[in-house]
N, C-alpha and C positions, 0 to 999 in steps of 0.2 A: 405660087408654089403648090404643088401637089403631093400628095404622101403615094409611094408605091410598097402595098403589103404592111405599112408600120411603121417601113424602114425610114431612112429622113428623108429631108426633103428634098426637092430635086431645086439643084439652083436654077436659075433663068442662063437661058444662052444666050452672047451677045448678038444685039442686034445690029449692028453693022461690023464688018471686019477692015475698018479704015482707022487713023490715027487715033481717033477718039477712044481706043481699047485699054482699060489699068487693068492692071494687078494687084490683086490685096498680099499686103506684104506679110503679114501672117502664114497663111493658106495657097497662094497665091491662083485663085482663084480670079480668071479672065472673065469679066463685063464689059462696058461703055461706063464712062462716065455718069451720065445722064440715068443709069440704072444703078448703080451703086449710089445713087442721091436720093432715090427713089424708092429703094427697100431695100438697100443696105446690100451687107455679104449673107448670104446662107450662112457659112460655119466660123461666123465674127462675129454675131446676133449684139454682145456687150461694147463694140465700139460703136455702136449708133451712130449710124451715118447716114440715116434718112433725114434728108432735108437742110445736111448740113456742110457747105461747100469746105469748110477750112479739113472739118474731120476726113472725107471725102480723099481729098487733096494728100494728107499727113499719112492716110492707111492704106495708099493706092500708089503707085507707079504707071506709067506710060514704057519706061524703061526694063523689057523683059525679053526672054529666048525662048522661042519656041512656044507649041498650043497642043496638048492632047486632049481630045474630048473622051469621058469616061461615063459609058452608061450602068456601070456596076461595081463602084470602087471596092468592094467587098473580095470580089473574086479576079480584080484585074491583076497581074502581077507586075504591070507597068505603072498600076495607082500604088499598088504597095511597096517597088524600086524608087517611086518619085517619094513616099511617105505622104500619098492621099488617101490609102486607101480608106479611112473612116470619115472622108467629110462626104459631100453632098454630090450627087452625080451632076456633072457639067463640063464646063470649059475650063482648065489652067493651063499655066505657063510652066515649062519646065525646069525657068533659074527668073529670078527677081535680081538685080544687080546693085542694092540698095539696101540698108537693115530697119526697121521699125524704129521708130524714135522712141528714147528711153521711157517717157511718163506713158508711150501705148504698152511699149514690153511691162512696163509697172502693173499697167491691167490687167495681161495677161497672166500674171504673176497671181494678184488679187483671186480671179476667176479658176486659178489652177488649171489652165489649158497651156500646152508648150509652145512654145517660141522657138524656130531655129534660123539661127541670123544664117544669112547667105556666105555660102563656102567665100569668096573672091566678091570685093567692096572696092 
């Protein structure tokens, strides 16, 4: 991860575009597997999911629509119509089709960062 200016961080892009692609169900913020195991989500940082397949698994979907890449959520108004524009510049999915499981929404709760379950489940 790199800092540009201050600003946050920039998440990693995934590295292969084949089935291996999740969503975090928060943010939904597009990886690979194998990198969300690895250093987590950029703008998830408290569900710790370095190194841990179940966590992984529970905060992540395969099941998503669409991919915008945003190099400057700040000032995109497709990151701020999606509601990304304050996380981290990278890859997401435009709909997650699945909600966060309750004891992760509890975290989010904990941590004071929002949660918005998906329109259509």
């Amino acid at each position: 991860m790199s800092n540009q200016g201050g600003g946050a961080a920039v998440a990693q892009i995934p590295t292969s575009f084949g089935h291996e692609l999740r969503a975090c169900l928060r943010c939904r913020l597009v990886k690979t597997y194998d990198q969300f195991r690895e250093s987590g989500c950029e703008n998830c940082p408290f569900f710790q999911m370095e190194d841990d397949h179940e966590r992984v698994v529970d905060c992540t979907t395969p099941n998503f629509t669409g991919l915008i890449s945003v190099m400057d959520p700040t000032r995109s108004w497709a990151a701020r119509w999606l509601r990304i524009g304050k996380f981290a510049p990278g890859c997401y999915t435009l709909a997650v089709s699945e909600a966060l499981p309750h004891d992760l929404q509890n975290i989010c709760e904990e941590e004071h960062v929002p949660y918005v379950a998906p329109k259509r489940i």
